[in-house]
C-alpha positions as CSV (number, residue, x, y, z in Angstrom):
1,X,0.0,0.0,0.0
2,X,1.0,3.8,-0.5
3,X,2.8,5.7,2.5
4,X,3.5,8.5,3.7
5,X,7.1,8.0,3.8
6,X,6.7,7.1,0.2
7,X,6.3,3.9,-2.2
8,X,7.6,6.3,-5.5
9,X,4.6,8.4,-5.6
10,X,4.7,8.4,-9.5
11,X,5.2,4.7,-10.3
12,X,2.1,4.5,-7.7
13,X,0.2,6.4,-10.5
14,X,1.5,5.9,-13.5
15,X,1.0,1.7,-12.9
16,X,-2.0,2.4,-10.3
17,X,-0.5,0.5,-7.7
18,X,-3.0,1.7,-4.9
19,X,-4.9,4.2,-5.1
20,X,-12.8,6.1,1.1
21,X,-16.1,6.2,1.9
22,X,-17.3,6.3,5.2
23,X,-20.5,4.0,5.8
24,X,-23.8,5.2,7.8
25,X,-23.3,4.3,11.6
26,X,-26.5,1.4,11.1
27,X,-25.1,0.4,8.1
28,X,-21.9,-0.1,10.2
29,X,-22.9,-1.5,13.0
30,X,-25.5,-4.1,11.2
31,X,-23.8,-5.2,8.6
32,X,-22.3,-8.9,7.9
33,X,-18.4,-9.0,8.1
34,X,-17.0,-10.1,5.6
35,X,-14.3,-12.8,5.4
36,X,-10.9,-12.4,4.8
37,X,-8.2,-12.9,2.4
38,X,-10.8,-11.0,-0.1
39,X,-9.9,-8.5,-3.2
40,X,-12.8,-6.4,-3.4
41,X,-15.0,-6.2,-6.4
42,X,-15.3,-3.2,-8.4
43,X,-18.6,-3.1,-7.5
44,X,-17.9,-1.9,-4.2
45,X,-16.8,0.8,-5.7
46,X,-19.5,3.6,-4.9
47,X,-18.2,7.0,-4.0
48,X,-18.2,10.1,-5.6
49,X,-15.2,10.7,-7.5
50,X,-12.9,13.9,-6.6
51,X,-13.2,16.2,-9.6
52,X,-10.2,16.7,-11.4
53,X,-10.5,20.9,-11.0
54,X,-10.5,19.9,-7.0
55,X,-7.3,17.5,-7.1
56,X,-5.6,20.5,-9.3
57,X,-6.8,22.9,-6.8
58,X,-5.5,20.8,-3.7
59,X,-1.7,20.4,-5.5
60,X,-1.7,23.9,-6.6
61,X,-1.8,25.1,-2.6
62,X,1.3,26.2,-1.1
63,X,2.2,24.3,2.2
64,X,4.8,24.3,4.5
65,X,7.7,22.1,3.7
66,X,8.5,20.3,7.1
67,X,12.1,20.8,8.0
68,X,14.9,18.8,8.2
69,X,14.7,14.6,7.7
70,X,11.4,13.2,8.7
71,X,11.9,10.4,11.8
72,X,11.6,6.8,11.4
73,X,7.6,6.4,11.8
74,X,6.4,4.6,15.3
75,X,3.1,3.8,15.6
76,X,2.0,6.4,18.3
77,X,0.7,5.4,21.4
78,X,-3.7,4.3,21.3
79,X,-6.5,2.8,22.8
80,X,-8.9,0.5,21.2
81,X,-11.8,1.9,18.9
82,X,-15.1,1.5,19.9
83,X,-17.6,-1.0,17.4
84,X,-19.0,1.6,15.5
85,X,-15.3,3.7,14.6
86,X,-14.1,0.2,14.0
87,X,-16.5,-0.7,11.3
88,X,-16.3,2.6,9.5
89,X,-12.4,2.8,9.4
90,X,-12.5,-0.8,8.2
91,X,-15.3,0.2,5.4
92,X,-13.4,3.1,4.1
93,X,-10.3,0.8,3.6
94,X,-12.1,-1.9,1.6
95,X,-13.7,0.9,-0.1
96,X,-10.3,2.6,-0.9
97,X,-9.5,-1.5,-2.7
98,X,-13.1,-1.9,-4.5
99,X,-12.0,1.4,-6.1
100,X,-8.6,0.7,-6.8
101,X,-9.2,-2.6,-8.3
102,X,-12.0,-0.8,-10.6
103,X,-8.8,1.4,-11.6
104,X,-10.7,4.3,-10.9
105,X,-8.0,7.1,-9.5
106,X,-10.4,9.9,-9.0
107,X,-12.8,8.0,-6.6
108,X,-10.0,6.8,-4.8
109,X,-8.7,9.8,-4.5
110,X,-12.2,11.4,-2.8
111,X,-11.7,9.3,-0.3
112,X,-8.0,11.1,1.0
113,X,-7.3,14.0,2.7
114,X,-6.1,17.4,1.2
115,X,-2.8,16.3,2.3
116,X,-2.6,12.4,1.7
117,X,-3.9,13.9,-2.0
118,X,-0.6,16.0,-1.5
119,X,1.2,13.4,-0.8
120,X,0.2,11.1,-3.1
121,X,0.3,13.1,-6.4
122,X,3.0,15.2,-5.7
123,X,6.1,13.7,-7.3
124,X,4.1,13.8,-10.8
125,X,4.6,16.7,-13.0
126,X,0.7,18.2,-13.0
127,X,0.5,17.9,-16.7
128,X,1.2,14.6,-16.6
129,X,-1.1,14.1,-13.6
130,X,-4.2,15.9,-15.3
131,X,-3.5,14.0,-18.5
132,X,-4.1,10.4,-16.4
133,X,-6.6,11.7,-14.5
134,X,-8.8,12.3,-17.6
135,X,-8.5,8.7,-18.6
136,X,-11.6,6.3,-18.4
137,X,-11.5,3.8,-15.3
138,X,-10.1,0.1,-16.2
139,X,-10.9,-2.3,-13.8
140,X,-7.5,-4.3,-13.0
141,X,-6.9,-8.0,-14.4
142,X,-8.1,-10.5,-12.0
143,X,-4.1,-11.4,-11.3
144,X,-3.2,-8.0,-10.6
145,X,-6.1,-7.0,-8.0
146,X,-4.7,-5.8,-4.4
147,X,-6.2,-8.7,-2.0
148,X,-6.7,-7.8,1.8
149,X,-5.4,-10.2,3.6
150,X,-7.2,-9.0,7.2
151,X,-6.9,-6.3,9.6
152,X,-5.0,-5.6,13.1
153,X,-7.3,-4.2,15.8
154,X,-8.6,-0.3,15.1
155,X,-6.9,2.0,17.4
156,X,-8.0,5.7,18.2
157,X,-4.8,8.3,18.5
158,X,-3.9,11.1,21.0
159,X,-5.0,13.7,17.9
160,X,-8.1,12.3,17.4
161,X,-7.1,10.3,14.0
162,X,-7.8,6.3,13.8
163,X,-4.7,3.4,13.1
164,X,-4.9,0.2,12.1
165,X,-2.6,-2.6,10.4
166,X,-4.1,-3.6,7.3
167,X,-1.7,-6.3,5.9
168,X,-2.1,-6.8,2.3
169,X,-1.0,-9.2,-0.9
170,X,0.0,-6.9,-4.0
171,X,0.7,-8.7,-7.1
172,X,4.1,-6.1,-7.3
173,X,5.4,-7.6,-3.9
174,X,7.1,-11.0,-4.2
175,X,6.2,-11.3,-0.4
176,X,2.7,-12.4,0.0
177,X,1.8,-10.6,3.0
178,X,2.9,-7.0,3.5
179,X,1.9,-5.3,6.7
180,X,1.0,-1.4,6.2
181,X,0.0,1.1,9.1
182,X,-3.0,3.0,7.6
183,X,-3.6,6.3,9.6
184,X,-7.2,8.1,8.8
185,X,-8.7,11.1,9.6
186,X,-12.4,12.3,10.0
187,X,-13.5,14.8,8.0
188,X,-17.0,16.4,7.4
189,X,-18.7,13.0,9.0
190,X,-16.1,10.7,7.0
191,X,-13.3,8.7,8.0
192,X,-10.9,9.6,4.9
193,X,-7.1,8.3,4.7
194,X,-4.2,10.6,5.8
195,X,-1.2,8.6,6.1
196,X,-0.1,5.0,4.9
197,X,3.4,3.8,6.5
198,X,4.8,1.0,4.2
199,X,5.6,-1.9,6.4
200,X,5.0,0.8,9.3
201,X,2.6,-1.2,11.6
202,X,4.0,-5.1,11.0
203,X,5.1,-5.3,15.4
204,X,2.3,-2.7,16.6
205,X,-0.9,-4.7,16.3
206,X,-1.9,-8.2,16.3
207,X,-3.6,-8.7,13.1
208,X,-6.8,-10.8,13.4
209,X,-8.4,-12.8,10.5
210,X,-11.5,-10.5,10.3
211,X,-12.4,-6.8,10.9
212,X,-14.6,-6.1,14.0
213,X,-17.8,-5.1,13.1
Protein backbone atom coordinates (compact mmCIF):
# COMPACT_ATOMS: atom_id res chain seq x y z
CA UNK A 1 0.00 0.00 0.00
CA UNK A 2 1.04 3.83 -0.54
CA UNK A 3 2.76 5.70 2.51
CA UNK A 4 3.47 8.55 3.69
CA UNK A 5 7.14 8.01 3.77
CA UNK A 6 6.72 7.08 0.18
CA UNK A 7 6.27 3.86 -2.16
CA UNK A 8 7.63 6.32 -5.47
CA UNK A 9 4.59 8.40 -5.62
CA UNK A 10 4.66 8.39 -9.54
CA UNK A 11 5.22 4.75 -10.29
CA UNK A 12 2.09 4.48 -7.74
CA UNK A 13 0.17 6.36 -10.45
CA UNK A 14 1.47 5.85 -13.46
CA UNK A 15 1.00 1.74 -12.92
CA UNK A 16 -1.99 2.43 -10.32
CA UNK A 17 -0.49 0.47 -7.66
CA UNK A 18 -2.98 1.73 -4.86
CA UNK A 19 -4.89 4.25 -5.11
CA UNK A 20 -12.78 6.09 1.12
CA UNK A 21 -16.10 6.25 1.94
CA UNK A 22 -17.32 6.34 5.23
CA UNK A 23 -20.50 4.04 5.84
CA UNK A 24 -23.83 5.21 7.78
CA UNK A 25 -23.26 4.28 11.59
CA UNK A 26 -26.49 1.40 11.11
CA UNK A 27 -25.15 0.35 8.07
CA UNK A 28 -21.85 -0.05 10.16
CA UNK A 29 -22.85 -1.52 12.97
CA UNK A 30 -25.46 -4.11 11.22
CA UNK A 31 -23.78 -5.18 8.58
CA UNK A 32 -22.26 -8.87 7.89
CA UNK A 33 -18.37 -8.96 8.12
CA UNK A 34 -17.05 -10.06 5.56
CA UNK A 35 -14.31 -12.85 5.36
CA UNK A 36 -10.91 -12.38 4.83
CA UNK A 37 -8.25 -12.91 2.44
CA UNK A 38 -10.79 -11.05 -0.06
CA UNK A 39 -9.89 -8.49 -3.16
CA UNK A 40 -12.82 -6.45 -3.43
CA UNK A 41 -14.98 -6.19 -6.43
CA UNK A 42 -15.25 -3.22 -8.40
CA UNK A 43 -18.56 -3.13 -7.53
CA UNK A 44 -17.91 -1.94 -4.21
CA UNK A 45 -16.83 0.81 -5.68
CA UNK A 46 -19.52 3.65 -4.90
CA UNK A 47 -18.19 7.01 -3.96
CA UNK A 48 -18.23 10.10 -5.56
CA UNK A 49 -15.23 10.72 -7.46
CA UNK A 50 -12.86 13.92 -6.58
CA UNK A 51 -13.16 16.16 -9.64
CA UNK A 52 -10.24 16.70 -11.39
CA UNK A 53 -10.51 20.94 -10.97
CA UNK A 54 -10.46 19.90 -6.98
CA UNK A 55 -7.30 17.48 -7.13
CA UNK A 56 -5.56 20.48 -9.26
CA UNK A 57 -6.80 22.85 -6.85
CA UNK A 58 -5.52 20.82 -3.66
CA UNK A 59 -1.74 20.43 -5.54
CA UNK A 60 -1.70 23.92 -6.62
CA UNK A 61 -1.85 25.13 -2.57
CA UNK A 62 1.35 26.22 -1.08
CA UNK A 63 2.22 24.31 2.17
CA UNK A 64 4.75 24.31 4.48
CA UNK A 65 7.70 22.10 3.75
CA UNK A 66 8.52 20.33 7.10
CA UNK A 67 12.10 20.81 8.04
CA UNK A 68 14.89 18.76 8.22
CA UNK A 69 14.71 14.64 7.73
CA UNK A 70 11.44 13.25 8.73
CA UNK A 71 11.87 10.39 11.82
CA UNK A 72 11.62 6.77 11.36
CA UNK A 73 7.60 6.44 11.80
CA UNK A 74 6.36 4.60 15.27
CA UNK A 75 3.09 3.79 15.57
CA UNK A 76 2.03 6.35 18.30
CA UNK A 77 0.69 5.36 21.43
CA UNK A 78 -3.75 4.33 21.28
CA UNK A 79 -6.55 2.75 22.78
CA UNK A 80 -8.86 0.51 21.19
CA UNK A 81 -11.76 1.93 18.86
CA UNK A 82 -15.12 1.53 19.88
CA UNK A 83 -17.63 -0.96 17.39
CA UNK A 84 -19.01 1.58 15.50
CA UNK A 85 -15.34 3.71 14.65
CA UNK A 86 -14.08 0.23 13.99
CA UNK A 87 -16.55 -0.67 11.34
CA UNK A 88 -16.26 2.58 9.54
CA UNK A 89 -12.45 2.80 9.39
CA UNK A 90 -12.52 -0.85 8.22
CA UNK A 91 -15.28 0.19 5.38
CA UNK A 92 -13.41 3.11 4.06
CA UNK A 93 -10.28 0.76 3.58
CA UNK A 94 -12.08 -1.87 1.58
CA UNK A 95 -13.67 0.90 -0.13
CA UNK A 96 -10.34 2.60 -0.92
CA UNK A 97 -9.51 -1.48 -2.73
CA UNK A 98 -13.14 -1.94 -4.46
CA UNK A 99 -11.97 1.35 -6.05
CA UNK A 100 -8.57 0.66 -6.84
CA UNK A 101 -9.15 -2.60 -8.27
CA UNK A 102 -12.01 -0.76 -10.64
CA UNK A 103 -8.82 1.38 -11.59
CA UNK A 104 -10.72 4.27 -10.88
CA UNK A 105 -8.03 7.15 -9.46
CA UNK A 106 -10.40 9.92 -9.02
CA UNK A 107 -12.76 7.98 -6.57
CA UNK A 108 -10.05 6.79 -4.84
CA UNK A 109 -8.73 9.77 -4.50
CA UNK A 110 -12.23 11.36 -2.80
CA UNK A 111 -11.65 9.31 -0.26
CA UNK A 112 -7.98 11.13 1.03
CA UNK A 113 -7.31 13.99 2.68
CA UNK A 114 -6.13 17.35 1.23
CA UNK A 115 -2.79 16.33 2.27
CA UNK A 116 -2.64 12.40 1.67
CA UNK A 117 -3.89 13.86 -2.05
CA UNK A 118 -0.60 16.03 -1.54
CA UNK A 119 1.15 13.44 -0.76
CA UNK A 120 0.22 11.08 -3.10
CA UNK A 121 0.27 13.12 -6.45
CA UNK A 122 2.97 15.19 -5.69
CA UNK A 123 6.10 13.74 -7.26
CA UNK A 124 4.12 13.83 -10.79
CA UNK A 125 4.57 16.68 -13.03
CA UNK A 126 0.73 18.18 -12.99
CA UNK A 127 0.46 17.91 -16.73
CA UNK A 128 1.19 14.60 -16.64
CA UNK A 129 -1.15 14.12 -13.57
CA UNK A 130 -4.22 15.87 -15.28
CA UNK A 131 -3.49 14.01 -18.48
CA UNK A 132 -4.09 10.38 -16.45
CA UNK A 133 -6.58 11.72 -14.49
CA UNK A 134 -8.76 12.26 -17.59
CA UNK A 135 -8.49 8.68 -18.61
CA UNK A 136 -11.58 6.29 -18.43
CA UNK A 137 -11.47 3.75 -15.34
CA UNK A 138 -10.07 0.10 -16.24
CA UNK A 139 -10.86 -2.35 -13.80
CA UNK A 140 -7.53 -4.28 -12.99
CA UNK A 141 -6.94 -8.01 -14.35
CA UNK A 142 -8.07 -10.49 -11.99
CA UNK A 143 -4.10 -11.39 -11.34
CA UNK A 144 -3.25 -7.96 -10.55
CA UNK A 145 -6.13 -7.00 -7.97
CA UNK A 146 -4.69 -5.84 -4.44
CA UNK A 147 -6.21 -8.66 -1.96
CA UNK A 148 -6.68 -7.81 1.82
CA UNK A 149 -5.38 -10.18 3.62
CA UNK A 150 -7.18 -8.97 7.25
CA UNK A 151 -6.92 -6.34 9.63
CA UNK A 152 -4.95 -5.62 13.07
CA UNK A 153 -7.27 -4.18 15.79
CA UNK A 154 -8.59 -0.31 15.11
CA UNK A 155 -6.94 2.03 17.37
CA UNK A 156 -7.99 5.70 18.23
CA UNK A 157 -4.77 8.26 18.50
CA UNK A 158 -3.87 11.12 21.01
CA UNK A 159 -4.99 13.68 17.90
CA UNK A 160 -8.07 12.33 17.40
CA UNK A 161 -7.06 10.28 13.99
CA UNK A 162 -7.75 6.30 13.81
CA UNK A 163 -4.69 3.44 13.14
CA UNK A 164 -4.90 0.19 12.07
CA UNK A 165 -2.60 -2.63 10.41
CA UNK A 166 -4.14 -3.65 7.34
CA UNK A 167 -1.69 -6.34 5.86
CA UNK A 168 -2.05 -6.82 2.28
CA UNK A 169 -1.02 -9.15 -0.90
CA UNK A 170 -0.02 -6.95 -4.02
CA UNK A 171 0.67 -8.66 -7.12
CA UNK A 172 4.07 -6.12 -7.34
CA UNK A 173 5.44 -7.60 -3.90
CA UNK A 174 7.14 -10.99 -4.20
CA UNK A 175 6.21 -11.31 -0.41
CA UNK A 176 2.66 -12.35 -0.03
CA UNK A 177 1.78 -10.65 2.99
CA UNK A 178 2.93 -6.98 3.48
CA UNK A 179 1.86 -5.33 6.75
CA UNK A 180 0.99 -1.37 6.24
CA UNK A 181 0.04 1.10 9.09
CA UNK A 182 -2.98 3.03 7.64
CA UNK A 183 -3.65 6.32 9.56
CA UNK A 184 -7.19 8.08 8.83
CA UNK A 185 -8.75 11.14 9.64
CA UNK A 186 -12.45 12.30 9.96
CA UNK A 187 -13.51 14.76 7.97
CA UNK A 188 -16.99 16.45 7.43
CA UNK A 189 -18.67 13.00 9.03
CA UNK A 190 -16.14 10.65 7.03
CA UNK A 191 -13.28 8.72 8.04
CA UNK A 192 -10.90 9.59 4.94
CA UNK A 193 -7.09 8.28 4.73
CA UNK A 194 -4.15 10.63 5.79
CA UNK A 195 -1.21 8.56 6.13
CA UNK A 196 -0.09 5.03 4.94
CA UNK A 197 3.40 3.77 6.50
CA UNK A 198 4.77 0.97 4.20
CA UNK A 199 5.56 -1.90 6.40
CA UNK A 200 5.03 0.82 9.32
CA UNK A 201 2.59 -1.25 11.55
CA UNK A 202 4.05 -5.13 11.03
CA UNK A 203 5.05 -5.26 15.43
CA UNK A 204 2.33 -2.67 16.60
CA UNK A 205 -0.88 -4.70 16.34
CA UNK A 206 -1.88 -8.18 16.31
CA UNK A 207 -3.65 -8.68 13.06
CA UNK A 208 -6.80 -10.77 13.44
CA UNK A 209 -8.37 -12.80 10.49
CA UNK A 210 -11.48 -10.53 10.28
CA UNK A 211 -12.41 -6.80 10.92
CA UNK A 212 -14.64 -6.06 13.99
CA UNK A 213 -17.83 -5.08 13.12
Amino acid sequence: MLQITQRQVAAAVLSFLLPVFAIDATTAQTATPAAYPVAPDPSECVVAPAPIEEIEAILGTPVAEPAGTPAPFVPPTSEPADVETTAEVIATLRQVFACANAGDVLRVSSLYTDDFVRDFFGGVPLEDLLGFLAIPPQPLPEDQKRIIIRFGEVELLPDGRAGVVIVLDEPQDPRTEEPDYAILERVEGRWLVDEIHEDGGAAATPASGAPAA
